[in-house]
C-alpha positions as CSV (number, residue, x, y, z in Angstrom):
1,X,50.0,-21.2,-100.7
2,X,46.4,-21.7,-101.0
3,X,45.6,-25.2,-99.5
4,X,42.6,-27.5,-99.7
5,X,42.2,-29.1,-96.5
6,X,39.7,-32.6,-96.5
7,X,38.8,-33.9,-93.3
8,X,40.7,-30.7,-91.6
9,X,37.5,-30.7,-88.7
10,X,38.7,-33.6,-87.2
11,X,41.8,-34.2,-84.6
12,X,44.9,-34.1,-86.9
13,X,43.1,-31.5,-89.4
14,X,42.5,-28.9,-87.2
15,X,45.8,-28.7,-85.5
16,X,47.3,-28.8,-88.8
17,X,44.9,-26.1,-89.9
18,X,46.1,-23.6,-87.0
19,X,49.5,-24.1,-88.0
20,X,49.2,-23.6,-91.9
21,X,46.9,-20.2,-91.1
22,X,49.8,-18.9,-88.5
23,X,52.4,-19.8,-91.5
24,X,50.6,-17.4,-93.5
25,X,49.0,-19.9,-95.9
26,X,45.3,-19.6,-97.0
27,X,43.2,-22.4,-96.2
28,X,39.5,-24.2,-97.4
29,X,38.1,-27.4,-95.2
30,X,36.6,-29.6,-96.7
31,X,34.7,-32.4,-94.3
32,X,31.4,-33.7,-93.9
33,X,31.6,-33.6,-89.9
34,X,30.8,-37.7,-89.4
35,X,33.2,-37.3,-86.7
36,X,33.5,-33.9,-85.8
37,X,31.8,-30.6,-84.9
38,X,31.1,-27.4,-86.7
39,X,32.0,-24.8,-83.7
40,X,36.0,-26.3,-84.2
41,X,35.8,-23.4,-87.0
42,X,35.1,-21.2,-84.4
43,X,38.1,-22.6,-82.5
44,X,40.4,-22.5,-85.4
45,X,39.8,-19.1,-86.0
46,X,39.8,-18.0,-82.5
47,X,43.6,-19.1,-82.0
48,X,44.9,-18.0,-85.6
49,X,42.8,-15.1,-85.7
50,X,42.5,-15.7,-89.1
51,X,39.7,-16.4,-91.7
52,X,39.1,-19.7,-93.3
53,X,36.9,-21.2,-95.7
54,X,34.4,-24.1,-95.0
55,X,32.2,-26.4,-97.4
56,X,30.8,-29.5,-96.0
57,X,30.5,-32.2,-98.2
58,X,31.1,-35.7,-98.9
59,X,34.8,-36.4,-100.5
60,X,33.0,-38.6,-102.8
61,X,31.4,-35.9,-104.5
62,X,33.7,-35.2,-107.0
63,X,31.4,-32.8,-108.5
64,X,31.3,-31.1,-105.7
65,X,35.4,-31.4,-104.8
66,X,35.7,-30.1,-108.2
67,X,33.7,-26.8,-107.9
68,X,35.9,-26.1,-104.5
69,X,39.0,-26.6,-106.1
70,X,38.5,-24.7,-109.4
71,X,36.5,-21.9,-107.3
72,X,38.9,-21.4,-104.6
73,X,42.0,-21.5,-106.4
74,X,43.8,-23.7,-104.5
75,X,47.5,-24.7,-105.0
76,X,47.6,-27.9,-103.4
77,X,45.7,-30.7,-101.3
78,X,46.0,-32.2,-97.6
79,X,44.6,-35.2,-97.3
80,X,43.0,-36.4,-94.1
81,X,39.5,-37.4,-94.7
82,X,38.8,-41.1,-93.9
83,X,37.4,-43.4,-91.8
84,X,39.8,-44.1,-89.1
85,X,38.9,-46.9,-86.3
86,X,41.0,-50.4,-87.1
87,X,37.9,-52.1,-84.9
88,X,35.0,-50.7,-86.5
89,X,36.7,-51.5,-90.2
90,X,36.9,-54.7,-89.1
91,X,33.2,-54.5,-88.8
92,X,32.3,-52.6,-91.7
93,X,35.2,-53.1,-94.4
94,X,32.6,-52.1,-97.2
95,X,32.0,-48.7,-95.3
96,X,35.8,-48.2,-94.8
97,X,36.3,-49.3,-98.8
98,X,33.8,-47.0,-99.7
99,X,34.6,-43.5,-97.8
100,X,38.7,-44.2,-97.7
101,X,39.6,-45.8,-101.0
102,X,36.9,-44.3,-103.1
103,X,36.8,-41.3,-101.8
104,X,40.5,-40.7,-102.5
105,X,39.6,-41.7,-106.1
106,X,37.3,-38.9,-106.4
107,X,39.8,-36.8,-104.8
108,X,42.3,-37.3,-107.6
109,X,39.8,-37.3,-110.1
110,X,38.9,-33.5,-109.0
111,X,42.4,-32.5,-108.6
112,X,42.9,-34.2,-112.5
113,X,40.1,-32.2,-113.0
114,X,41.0,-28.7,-111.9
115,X,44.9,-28.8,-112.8
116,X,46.1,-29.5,-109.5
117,X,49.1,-31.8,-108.8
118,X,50.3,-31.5,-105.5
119,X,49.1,-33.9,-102.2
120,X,50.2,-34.8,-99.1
121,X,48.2,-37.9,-98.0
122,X,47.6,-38.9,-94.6
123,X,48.5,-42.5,-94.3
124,X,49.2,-44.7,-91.4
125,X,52.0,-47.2,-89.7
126,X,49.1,-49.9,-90.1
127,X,50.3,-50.4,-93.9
128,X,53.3,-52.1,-91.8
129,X,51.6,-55.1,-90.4
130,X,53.2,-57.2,-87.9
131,X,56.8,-56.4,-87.4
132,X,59.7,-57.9,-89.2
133,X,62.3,-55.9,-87.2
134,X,62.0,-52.9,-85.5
135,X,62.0,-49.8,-85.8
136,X,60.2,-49.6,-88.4
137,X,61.6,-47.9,-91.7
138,X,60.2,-46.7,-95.3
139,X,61.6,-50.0,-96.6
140,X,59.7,-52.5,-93.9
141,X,57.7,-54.8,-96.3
142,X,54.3,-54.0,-95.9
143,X,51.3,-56.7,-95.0
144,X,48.5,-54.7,-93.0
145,X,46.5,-56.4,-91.0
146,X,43.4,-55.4,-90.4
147,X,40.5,-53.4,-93.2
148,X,41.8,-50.0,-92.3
149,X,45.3,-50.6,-92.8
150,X,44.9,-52.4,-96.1
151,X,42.7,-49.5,-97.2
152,X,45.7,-46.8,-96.7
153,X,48.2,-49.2,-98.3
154,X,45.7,-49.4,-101.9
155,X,45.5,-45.9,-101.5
156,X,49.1,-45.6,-101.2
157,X,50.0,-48.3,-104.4
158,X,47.4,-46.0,-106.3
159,X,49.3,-42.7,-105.5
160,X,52.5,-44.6,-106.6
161,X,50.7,-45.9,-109.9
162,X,48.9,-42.3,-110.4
163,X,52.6,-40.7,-110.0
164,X,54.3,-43.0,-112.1
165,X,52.1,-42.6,-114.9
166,X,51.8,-38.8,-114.9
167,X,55.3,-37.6,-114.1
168,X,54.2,-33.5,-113.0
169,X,52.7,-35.2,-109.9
170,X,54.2,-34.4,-106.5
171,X,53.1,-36.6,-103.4
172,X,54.3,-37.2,-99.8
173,X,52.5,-40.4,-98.5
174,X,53.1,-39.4,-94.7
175,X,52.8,-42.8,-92.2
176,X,51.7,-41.7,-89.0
177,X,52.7,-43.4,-85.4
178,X,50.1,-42.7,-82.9
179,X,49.3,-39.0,-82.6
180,X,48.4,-38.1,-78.9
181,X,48.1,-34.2,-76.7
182,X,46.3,-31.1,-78.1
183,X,47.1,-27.6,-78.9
184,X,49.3,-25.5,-76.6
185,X,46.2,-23.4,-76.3
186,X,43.5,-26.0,-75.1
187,X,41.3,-24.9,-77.4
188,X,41.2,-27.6,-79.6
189,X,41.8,-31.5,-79.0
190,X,40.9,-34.8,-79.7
191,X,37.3,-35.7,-78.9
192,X,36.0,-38.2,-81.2
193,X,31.7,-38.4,-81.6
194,X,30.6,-41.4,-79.6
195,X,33.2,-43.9,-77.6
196,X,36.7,-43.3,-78.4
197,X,38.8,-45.6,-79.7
198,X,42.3,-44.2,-78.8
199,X,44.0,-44.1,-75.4
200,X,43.7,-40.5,-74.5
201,X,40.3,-39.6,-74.9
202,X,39.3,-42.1,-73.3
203,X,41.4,-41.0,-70.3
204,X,39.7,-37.7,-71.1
205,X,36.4,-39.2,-70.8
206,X,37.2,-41.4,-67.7
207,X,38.5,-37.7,-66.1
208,X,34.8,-36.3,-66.8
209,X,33.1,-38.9,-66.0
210,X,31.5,-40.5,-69.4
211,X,33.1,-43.3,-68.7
212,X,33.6,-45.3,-65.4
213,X,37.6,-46.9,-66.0
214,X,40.3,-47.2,-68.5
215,X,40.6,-50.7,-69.8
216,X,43.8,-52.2,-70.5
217,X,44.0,-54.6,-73.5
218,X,46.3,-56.7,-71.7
219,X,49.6,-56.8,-69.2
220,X,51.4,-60.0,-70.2
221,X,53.4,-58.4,-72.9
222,X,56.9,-59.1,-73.5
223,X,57.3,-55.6,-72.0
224,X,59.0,-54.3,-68.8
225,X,55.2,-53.6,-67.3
226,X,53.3,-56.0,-69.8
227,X,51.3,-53.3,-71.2
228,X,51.8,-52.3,-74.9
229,X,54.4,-49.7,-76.1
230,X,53.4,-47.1,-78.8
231,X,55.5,-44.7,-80.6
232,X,53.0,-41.7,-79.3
233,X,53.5,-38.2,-81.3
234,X,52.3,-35.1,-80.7
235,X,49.7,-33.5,-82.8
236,X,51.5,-30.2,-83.4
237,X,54.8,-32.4,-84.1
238,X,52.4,-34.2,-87.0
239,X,51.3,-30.9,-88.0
240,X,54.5,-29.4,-88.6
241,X,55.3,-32.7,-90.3
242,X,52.7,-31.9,-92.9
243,X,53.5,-28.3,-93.7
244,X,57.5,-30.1,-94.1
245,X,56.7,-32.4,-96.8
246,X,54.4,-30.1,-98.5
247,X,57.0,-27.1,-98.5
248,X,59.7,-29.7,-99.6
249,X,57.4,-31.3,-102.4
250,X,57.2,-27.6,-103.9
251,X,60.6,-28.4,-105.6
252,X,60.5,-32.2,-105.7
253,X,58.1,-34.4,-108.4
254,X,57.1,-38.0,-107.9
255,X,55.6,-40.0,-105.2
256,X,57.3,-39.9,-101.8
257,X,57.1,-41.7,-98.1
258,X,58.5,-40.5,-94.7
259,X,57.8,-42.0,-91.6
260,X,56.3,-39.6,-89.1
261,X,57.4,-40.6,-85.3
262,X,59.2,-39.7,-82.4
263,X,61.7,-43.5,-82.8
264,X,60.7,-43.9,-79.4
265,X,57.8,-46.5,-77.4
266,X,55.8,-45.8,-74.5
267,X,53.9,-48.3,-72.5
268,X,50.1,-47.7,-71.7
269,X,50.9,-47.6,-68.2
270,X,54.2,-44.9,-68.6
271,X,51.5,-42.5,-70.4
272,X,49.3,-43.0,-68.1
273,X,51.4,-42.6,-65.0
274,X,52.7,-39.5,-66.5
275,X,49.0,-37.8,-67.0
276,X,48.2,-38.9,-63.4
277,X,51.2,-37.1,-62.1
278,X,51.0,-34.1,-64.1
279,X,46.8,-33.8,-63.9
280,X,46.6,-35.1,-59.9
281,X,44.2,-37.4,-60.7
282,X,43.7,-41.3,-60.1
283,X,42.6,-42.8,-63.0
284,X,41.1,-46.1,-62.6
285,X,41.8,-49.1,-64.9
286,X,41.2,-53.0,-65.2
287,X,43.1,-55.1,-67.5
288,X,41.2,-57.2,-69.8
289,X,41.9,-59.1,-72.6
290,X,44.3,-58.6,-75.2
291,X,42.4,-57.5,-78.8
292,X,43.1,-59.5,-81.6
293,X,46.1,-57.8,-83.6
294,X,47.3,-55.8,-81.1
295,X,51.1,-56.0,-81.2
296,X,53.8,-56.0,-78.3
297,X,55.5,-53.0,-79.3
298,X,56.0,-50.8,-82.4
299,X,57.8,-47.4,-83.3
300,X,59.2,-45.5,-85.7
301,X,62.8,-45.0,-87.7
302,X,61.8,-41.1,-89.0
303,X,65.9,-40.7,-90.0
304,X,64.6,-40.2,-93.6
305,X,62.2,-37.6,-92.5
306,X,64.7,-35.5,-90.6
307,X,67.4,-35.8,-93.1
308,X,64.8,-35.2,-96.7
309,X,62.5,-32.8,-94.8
310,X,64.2,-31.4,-92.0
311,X,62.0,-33.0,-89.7
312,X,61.6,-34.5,-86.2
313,X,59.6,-34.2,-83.1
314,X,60.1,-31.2,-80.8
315,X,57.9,-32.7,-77.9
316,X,57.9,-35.7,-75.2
317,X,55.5,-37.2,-73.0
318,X,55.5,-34.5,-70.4
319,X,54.5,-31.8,-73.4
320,X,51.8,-34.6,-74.7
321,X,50.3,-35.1,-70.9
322,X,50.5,-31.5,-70.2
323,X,48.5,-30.2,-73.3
324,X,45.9,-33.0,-72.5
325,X,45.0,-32.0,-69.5
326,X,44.9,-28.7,-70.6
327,X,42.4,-29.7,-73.1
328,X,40.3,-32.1,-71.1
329,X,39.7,-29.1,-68.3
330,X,38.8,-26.2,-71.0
331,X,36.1,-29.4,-72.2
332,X,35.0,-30.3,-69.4
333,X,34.2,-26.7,-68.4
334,X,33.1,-25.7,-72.0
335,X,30.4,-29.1,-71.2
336,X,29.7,-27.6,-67.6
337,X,28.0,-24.1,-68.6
């Protein structure tokens, strides 16, 4: 299959990028770099040993989506382009509004355009809001709480709409935990431009020094340790979540959603006991105060994904810890020469 990747130079895109290319698919990334860098291509292609195509642009260019579409004959889209900090949406909504829901607009409008009709859309557990019961399944009512999350649920209820009024539409609307570790490899990671907002980069900066501690957003959780407790997944388990739902959507029309977790919760302080044991290093930490939103604890029920798709995670906190230290030595020695 010949795939149109958007946003495919960031954390989840590349990963999902080596994987599709060692599959044997054909691939195109699309991204405009505001949060990545251009020498991942190199990366990709140095683990897949294979070649893929690159145009950076803006996904609301539809002109421009359009052209890449019709010109590179692609079969069917991934998309992971968007704007992705709950804080900073928070701070600028408009922004978020802007590059998330419009450019998914001018997404479908190029894929109207060019006679495509198969997407697998990156979406996120936010659309959940505070919990109801847990885990959380497909059918949890959603109320997001925060800009970002409110932006992936109106671009989910458009893909629904879109779907329901153009019945040779095929979408998987894929709600993502917390995606955590790196490539098997090391060559490729999470390293987010500027101050990271997820846990481990910032244990990956506080290992090279960029940042002094690890703060703690709180320890008075109803929690065994008081810290929070994440369902954390591992980026090659998400990866080979999207290649499942687009492989299954081949044969399958209408607008789909599958929770993509490992059903399990972690505390902050679990993950990062387990990097300090597997890495040998101390990392320090203060606890602060809680942020506004920020919930006890939340995971996933993934049943429908592993029954529909064939789906679960493969991985666990040692495999997560293990490929992040991995990653966090190959950059910090890639930064040293």
């Amino acid at each position: 299959m010949n795939i149109l990747l958007t946003g495919g130079m960031g954390y989840i895109g590349s990963h999902t990028a080596t994987l599709l290319l060692n599959m044997g698919h054909q691939l195109h990334i699309y991204d405009n770099l505001c949060n990545s860098n251009i020498d991942t291509l190199d990366r990709i292609k140095k683990i897949t040993s294979k070649e893929v195509g690159f145009t950076q642009g803006d996904i609301r260019d539809t002109k421009k989506l359009t052209e890449v579409l019709i010109n590179e004959k692609i079969d069917a889209v991934i998309h992971l382009a968007g704007l992705k900090a709950v804080g900073e949406s928070t701070q600028k909504p408009i922004e978020y509004y802007a590059n998330n829901v419009q450019g998914s607009i001018s997404l479908i409008q190029a894929m109207q355009a060019a006679n495509i009709r198969t997407l697998v859309f990156s979406s996120s557990a936010t659309v959940y809001g505070d919990p109801i019961y847990l885990p959380y399944d497909e059918e949890h009512p959603t109320s997001p709480t925060n800009p970002y999350g409110r932006n992936k649920l109106q671009i989910e209820e458009m893909l629904l709409d879109l779907a329901n009024s153009d019945n040779t539409w095929s979408i998987a609307r894929l709600r993502y935990f917390n995606p955590v570790g790196a490539h098997e490899s090391g060559l490729i990671g999470e390293d987010p431009n500027g101050i990271p907002n997820n846990l481990m980069p910032v244990i990956g900066q506080v290992v090279d020094g960029r940042l002094p501690m690890l703060n703690i957003f709180g320890d008075d959780y109803d929690t065994p340790d008081g810290t929070g407790k994440r369902d954390y997944i591992h980026v090659m388990d998400l990866a080979e979540g999207h290649l499942a739902a687009l492989t299954w959507l081949k044969g399958n029309l209408g607008c789909h959603t599958f929770n993509l977790g490992s059903g399990n919760s972690v505390s902050v302080l679990e993950l990062l006991h387990c990097f300090e044991n597997i890495s040998g290093n101390k990392i320090p930490y203060q606890v602060v105060a809680r942020r506004p939103g920020d919930l006890p604890e939340y995971y996933a029920k993934a049943d429908k994904a592993a029954k529909i798709l064939g789906w679960q995670t493969k991985r666990n906190l040692t495999d997560i810890c293990n490929s992040s230290w991995l990653w966090f030595q190959n950059s910090k020695n890639k930064k040293s020469t």
